[in-house]
VEXKE-896025 format. One line per field, with one value per residue (C-alpha): residue number from 1; chain; x, y, z. Coordinates in Angstrom, 1 decimal. Example, Ala and Ser with C-alpha at 12.3 -4.5 7.8 and 13.67 -1.06 7.14 Angstrom:
BEGIN
n <- c(1, 2)
chain <- c(A, A)
px <- c(12.3, 13.7)
py <- c(-4.5, -1.1)
pz <- c(7.8, 7.1)
END
This chain:
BEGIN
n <- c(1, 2, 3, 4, 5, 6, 7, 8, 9, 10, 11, 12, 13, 14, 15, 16, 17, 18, 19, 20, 21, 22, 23, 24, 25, 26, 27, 28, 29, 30, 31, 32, 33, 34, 35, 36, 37, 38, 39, 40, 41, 42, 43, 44, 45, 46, 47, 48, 49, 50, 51, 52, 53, 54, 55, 56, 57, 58, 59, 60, 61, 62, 63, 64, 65, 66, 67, 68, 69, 70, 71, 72, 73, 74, 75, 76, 77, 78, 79, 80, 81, 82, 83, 84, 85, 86, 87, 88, 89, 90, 91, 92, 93, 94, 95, 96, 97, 98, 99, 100, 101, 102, 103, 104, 105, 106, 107, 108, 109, 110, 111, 112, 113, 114, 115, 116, 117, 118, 119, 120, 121, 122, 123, 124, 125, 126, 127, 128, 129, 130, 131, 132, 133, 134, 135, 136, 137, 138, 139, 140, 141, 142, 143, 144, 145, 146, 147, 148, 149, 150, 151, 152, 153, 154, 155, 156, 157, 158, 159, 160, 161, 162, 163, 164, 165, 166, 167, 168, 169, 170, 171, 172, 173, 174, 175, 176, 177, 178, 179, 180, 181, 182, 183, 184, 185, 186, 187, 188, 189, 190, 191, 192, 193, 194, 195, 196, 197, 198, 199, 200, 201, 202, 203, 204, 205, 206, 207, 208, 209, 210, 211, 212, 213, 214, 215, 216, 217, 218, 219, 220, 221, 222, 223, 224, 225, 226, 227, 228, 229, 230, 231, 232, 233, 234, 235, 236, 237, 238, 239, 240, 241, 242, 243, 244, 245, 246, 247, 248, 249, 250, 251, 252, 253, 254, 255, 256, 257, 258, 259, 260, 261, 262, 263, 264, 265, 266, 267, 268, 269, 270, 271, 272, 273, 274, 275, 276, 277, 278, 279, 280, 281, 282, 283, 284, 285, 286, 287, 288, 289, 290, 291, 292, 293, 294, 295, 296, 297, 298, 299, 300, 301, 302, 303, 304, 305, 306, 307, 308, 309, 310, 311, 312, 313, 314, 315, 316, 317, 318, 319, 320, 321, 322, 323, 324, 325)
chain <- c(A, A, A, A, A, A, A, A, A, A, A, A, A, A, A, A, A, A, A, A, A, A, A, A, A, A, A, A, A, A, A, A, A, A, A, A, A, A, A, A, A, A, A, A, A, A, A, A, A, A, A, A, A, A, A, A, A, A, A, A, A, A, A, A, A, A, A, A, A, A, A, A, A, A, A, A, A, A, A, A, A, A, A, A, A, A, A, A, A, A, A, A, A, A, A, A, A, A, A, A, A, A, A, A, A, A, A, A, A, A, A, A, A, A, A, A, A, A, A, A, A, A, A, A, A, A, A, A, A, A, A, A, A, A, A, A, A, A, A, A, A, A, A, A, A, A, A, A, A, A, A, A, A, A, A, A, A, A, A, A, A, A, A, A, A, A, A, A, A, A, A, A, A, A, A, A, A, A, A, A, A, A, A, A, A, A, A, A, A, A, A, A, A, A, A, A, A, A, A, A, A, A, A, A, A, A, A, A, A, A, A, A, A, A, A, A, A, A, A, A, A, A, A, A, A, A, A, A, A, A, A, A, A, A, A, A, A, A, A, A, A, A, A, A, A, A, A, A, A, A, A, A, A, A, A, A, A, A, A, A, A, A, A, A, A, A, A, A, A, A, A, A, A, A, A, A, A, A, A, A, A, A, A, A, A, A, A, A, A, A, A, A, A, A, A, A, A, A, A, A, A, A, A, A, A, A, A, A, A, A, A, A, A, A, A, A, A, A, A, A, A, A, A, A, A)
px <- c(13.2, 16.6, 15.3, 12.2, 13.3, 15.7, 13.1, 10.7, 13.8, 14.5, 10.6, 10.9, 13.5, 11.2, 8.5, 11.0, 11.6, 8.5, 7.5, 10.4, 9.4, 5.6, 7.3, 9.2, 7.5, 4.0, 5.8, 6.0, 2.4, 1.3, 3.7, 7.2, 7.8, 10.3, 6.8, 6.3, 9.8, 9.1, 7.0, 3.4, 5.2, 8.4, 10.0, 11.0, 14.6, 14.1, 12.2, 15.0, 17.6, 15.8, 15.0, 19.0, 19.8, 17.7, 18.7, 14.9, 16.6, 18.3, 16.1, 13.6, 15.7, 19.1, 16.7, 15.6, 19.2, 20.7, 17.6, 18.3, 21.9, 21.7, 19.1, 21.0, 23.8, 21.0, 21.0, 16.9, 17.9, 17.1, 13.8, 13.6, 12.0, 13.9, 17.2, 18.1, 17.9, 14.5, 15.8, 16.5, 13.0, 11.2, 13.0, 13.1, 9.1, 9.0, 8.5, 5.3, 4.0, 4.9, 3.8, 0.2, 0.0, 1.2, -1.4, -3.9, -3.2, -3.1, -6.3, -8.6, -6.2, -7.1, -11.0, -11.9, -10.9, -12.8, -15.8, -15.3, -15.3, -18.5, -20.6, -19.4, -20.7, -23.7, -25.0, -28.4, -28.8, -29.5, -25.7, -24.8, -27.0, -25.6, -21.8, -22.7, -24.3, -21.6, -19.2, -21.1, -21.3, -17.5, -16.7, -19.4, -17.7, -15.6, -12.3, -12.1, -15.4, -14.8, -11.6, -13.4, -15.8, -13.9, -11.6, -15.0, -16.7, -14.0, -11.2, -12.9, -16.5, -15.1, -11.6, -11.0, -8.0, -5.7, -6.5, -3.1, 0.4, 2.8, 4.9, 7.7, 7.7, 10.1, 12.5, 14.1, 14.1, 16.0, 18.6, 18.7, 17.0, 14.4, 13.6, 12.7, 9.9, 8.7, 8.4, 6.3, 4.2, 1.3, 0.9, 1.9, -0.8, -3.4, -2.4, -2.1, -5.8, -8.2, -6.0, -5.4, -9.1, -9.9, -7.2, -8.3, -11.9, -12.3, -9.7, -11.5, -14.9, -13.8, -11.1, -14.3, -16.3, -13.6, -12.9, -16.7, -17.4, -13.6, -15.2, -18.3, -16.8, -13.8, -16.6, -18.7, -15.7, -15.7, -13.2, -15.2, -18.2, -16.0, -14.5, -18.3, -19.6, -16.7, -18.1, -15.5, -16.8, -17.8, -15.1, -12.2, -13.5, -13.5, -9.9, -8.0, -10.1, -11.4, -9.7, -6.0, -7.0, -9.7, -6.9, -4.8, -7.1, -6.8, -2.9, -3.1, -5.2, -3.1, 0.1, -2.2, -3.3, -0.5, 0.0, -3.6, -3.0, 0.0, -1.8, -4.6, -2.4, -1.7, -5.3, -5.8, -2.2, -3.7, -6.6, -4.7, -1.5, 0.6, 4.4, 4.8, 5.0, 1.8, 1.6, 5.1, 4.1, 0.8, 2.3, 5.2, 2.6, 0.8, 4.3, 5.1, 8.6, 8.4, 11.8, 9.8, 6.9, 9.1, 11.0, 8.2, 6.5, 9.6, 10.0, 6.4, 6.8, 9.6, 8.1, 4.7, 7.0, 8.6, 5.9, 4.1, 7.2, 7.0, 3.1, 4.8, 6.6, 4.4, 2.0, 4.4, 3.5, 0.3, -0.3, 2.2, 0.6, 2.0, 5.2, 7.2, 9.9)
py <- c(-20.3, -18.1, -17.1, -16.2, -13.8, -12.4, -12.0, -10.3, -8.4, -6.8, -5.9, -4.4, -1.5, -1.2, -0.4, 1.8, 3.5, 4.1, 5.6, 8.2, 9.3, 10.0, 11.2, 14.3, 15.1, 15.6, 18.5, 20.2, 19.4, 22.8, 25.0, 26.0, 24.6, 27.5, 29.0, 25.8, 27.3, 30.7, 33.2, 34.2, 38.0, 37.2, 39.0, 38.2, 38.5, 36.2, 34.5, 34.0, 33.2, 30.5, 28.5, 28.7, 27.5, 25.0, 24.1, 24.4, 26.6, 23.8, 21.2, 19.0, 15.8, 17.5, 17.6, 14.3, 12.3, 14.4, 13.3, 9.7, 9.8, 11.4, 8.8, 5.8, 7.1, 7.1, 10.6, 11.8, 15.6, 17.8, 19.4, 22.8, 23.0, 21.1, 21.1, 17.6, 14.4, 13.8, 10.4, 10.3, 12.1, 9.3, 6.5, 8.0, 8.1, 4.9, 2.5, 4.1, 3.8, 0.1, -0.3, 1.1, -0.7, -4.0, -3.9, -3.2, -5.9, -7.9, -7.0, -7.4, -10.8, -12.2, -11.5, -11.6, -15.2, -16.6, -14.1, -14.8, -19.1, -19.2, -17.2, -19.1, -22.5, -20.8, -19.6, -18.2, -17.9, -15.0, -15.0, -15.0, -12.0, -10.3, -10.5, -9.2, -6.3, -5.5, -6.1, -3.7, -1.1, -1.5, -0.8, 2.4, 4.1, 7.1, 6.1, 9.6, 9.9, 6.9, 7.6, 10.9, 9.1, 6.7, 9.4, 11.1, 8.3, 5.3, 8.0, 11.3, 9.9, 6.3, 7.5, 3.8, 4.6, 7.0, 9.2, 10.5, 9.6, 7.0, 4.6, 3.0, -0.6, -1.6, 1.5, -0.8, -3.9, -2.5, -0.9, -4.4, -3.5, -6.0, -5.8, -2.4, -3.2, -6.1, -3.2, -0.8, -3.0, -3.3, 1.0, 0.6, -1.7, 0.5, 3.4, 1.2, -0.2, 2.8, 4.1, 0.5, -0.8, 2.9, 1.9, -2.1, -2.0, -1.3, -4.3, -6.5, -6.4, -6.5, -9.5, -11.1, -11.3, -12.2, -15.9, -16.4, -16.4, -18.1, -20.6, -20.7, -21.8, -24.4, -26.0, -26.9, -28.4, -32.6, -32.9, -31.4, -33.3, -36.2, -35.7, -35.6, -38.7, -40.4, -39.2, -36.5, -34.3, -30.7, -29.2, -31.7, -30.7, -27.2, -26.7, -29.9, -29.8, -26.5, -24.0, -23.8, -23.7, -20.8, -18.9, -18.2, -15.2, -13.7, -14.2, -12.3, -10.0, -9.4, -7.9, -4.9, -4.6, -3.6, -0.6, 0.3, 0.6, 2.4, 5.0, 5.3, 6.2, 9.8, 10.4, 8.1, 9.2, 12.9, 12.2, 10.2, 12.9, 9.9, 10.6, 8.4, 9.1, 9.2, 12.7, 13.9, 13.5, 15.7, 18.1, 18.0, 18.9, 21.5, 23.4, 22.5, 20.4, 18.2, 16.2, 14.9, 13.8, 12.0, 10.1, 8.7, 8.0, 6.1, 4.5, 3.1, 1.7, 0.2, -1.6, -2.3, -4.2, -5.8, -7.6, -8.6, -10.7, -12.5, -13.0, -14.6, -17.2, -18.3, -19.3, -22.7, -23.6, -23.0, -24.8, -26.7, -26.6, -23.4, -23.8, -20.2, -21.6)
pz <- c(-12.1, -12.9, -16.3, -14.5, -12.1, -15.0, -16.7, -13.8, -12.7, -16.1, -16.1, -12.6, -14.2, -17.1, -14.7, -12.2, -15.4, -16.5, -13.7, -13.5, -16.5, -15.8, -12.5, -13.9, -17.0, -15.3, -13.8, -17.3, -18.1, -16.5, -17.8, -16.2, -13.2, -12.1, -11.0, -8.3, -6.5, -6.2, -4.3, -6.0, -6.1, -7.6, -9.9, -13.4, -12.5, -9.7, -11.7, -14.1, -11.4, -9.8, -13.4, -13.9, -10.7, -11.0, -14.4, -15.7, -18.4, -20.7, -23.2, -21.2, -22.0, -20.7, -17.5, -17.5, -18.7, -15.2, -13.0, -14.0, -13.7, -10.5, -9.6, -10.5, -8.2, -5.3, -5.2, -5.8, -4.4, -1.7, -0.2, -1.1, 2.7, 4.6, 2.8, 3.0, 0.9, 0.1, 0.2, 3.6, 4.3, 2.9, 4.5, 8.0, 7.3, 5.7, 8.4, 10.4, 7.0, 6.5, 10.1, 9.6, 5.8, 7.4, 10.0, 7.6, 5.7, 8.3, 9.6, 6.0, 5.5, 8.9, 9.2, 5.1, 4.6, 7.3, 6.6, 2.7, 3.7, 5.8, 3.5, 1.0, 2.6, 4.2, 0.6, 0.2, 3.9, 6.2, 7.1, 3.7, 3.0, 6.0, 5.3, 1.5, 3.1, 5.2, 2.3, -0.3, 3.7, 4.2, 0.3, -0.4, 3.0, 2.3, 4.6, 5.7, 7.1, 9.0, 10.5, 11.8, 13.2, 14.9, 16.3, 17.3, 18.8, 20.1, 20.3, 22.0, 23.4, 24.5, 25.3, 24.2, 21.5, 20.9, 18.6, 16.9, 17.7, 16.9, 18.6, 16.6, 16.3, 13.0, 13.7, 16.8, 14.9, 12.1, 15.1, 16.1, 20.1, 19.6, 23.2, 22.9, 19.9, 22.4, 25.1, 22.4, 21.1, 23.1, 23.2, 19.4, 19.2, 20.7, 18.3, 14.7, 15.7, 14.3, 11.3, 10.3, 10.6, 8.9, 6.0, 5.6, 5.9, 2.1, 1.4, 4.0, 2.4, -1.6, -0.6, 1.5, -1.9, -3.9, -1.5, -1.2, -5.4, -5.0, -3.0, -4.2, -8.1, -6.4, -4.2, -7.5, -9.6, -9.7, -7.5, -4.2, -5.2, -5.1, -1.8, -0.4, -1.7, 0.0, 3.2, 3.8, 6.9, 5.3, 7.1, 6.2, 2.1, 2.2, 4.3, 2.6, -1.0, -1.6, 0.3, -1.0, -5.0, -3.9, -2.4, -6.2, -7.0, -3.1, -3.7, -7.2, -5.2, -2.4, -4.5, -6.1, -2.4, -1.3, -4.0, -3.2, 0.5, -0.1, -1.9, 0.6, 3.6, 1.8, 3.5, 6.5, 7.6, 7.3, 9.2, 12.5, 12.5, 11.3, 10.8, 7.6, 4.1, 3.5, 5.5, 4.5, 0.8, 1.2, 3.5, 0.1, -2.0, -0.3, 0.2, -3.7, -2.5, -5.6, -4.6, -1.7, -3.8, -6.8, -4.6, -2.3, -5.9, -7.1, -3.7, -3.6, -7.2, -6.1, -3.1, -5.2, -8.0, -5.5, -3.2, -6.5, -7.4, -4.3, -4.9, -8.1, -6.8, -3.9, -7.0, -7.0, -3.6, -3.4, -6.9, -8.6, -11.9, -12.5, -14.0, -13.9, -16.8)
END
């Protein structure tokens, strides 16, 4: 196990690195990116100014080898907006984002697996064909559209939901007032619901089709067939036979879901007004503050390498066959 998570560790700053790299040279890819700093009507003297203060003027790997030393000392520079620490930008963001992506996961985690199960055992039926055609429904939907129309219909027509707005829930926790996250949550409760059903529905639907073939392939092996001709109640050989070896692919499956929800809160956090850094990164790039936008991307990589680490090593529990040495 040690010269595993060496190993993985080693990989994770190969990764981090890798990133950084795609990170600050994409900014070259269209030319000089003095012009991303500057006013549409500035002058060439300005012009000339601003690259030198900047340092845009020495060799592209000078650049680079002083972004990653400056990195590795945790310093990722300031907004050219805001003129502060894009660091601290992103982490005072970070945890309605980590609120909203939690919930979603949460939410496709909790309804696909028992969605995923019955259709599984209820093969061929109408039930079977329903949940597929709500899968295939929840996948081919543009998130967007449905946060709008949640917002229009539970949110401004049902007055149900909030329909922007955030209240903290992690930000306490992490200050240690625990008793003021108990005292949030059920009004932070009521605002997560429509941007995290909006994030998760897409993840709910492919993860509910990935546990029903899951299923559908463990409940054919010998083993299952096995556990039914001894009598076994149909129930007792899908949770104690069946279910926990059909649950390695949704495991594999949840650490890229995390990255992808990540990646999808740029928009639904656009759509709902959420503070996180979803909306700090597109409001970054509209206003062309690229220290904003390369640390959220490093910070993200970071958390993405991370949680598909853990998924790693819960791969023992959940089947000791797999050896990690």
């Amino acid at each position: 196990m040690g010269k595993y998570l060496i190993r993985r560790l080693l990989q994770t700053f190969i990764v981090i690195f890798g990133v950084t790299i795609l990170s600050f040279f994409s900014l070259h890819l269209a030319g000089d990116p003095t012009l991303l700093y500057v006013s549409e009507r500035a002058s060439e003297e300005e012009i000339a100014q601003t690259r030198a203060r900047l340092g845009f003027d020495r060799p592209i790997h000078e650049q680079y080898l002083t972004y990653l030393g400056n990195l590795a000392r945790g310093d990722m520079g300031n907004s050219l907006r805001a003129r502060t620490p894009a660091f601290d930008m992103v982490m005072e963001r970070l945890p309605a984002t980590l609120e909203l992506t939690i919930m979603a996961m949460i939410f496709s985690i909790v309804f696909s697996i028992p969605i995923g199960v019955l259709s599984a055992m209820k093969r061929g039926t109408p039930l079977d064909g329903g949940v597929m055609m709500f899968a295939m429904f929840g996948q081919s939907m543009p998130s967007f559209w449905l946060g709008i129309m949640l917002i229009l219909f539970v949110g401004l027509q049902l007055r149900w939901l909030p329909i922007s707005g955030h209240v903290p829930l992690i930000t306490p926790m992490l200050d240690g007032d625990f008793a003021k996250a108990a005292a949030n949550f059920p009004e932070a409760f009521r605002h997560l619901i429509m941007p995290a059903v909006t994030l998760g529905l897409f993840s709910l639907s492919r993860n509910a089709r990935l546990i029903r073939s899951s299923m559908l392939e463990v409940l054919g092996q010998d083993y299952v067939r096995t556990a039914r001709a001894k009598g076994l109640h149909a129930w007792n050989v899908v949770f104690r036979h069946a279910f926990r070896n059909a649950l390695i692919p949704f495991i594999t499956i949840i650490g890229l879901e995390f990255g992808f929800l990540l990646s999808g809160v740029v928009v639904i956090e656009t759509v709902f007004s959420w503070p996180g850094v979803g909306r700090l990164v597109f409001n970054a790039i509209t206003q062309r503050d690229i220290p904003v936008v390369q640390t959220a991307v490093v910070m993200f990589s970071l958390l993405f390498v991370l949680l598909n680490l853990m998924v790693d090593l819960v791969y023992t529990v959940l089947d000791p066959r797999i050896r990690l040495e």
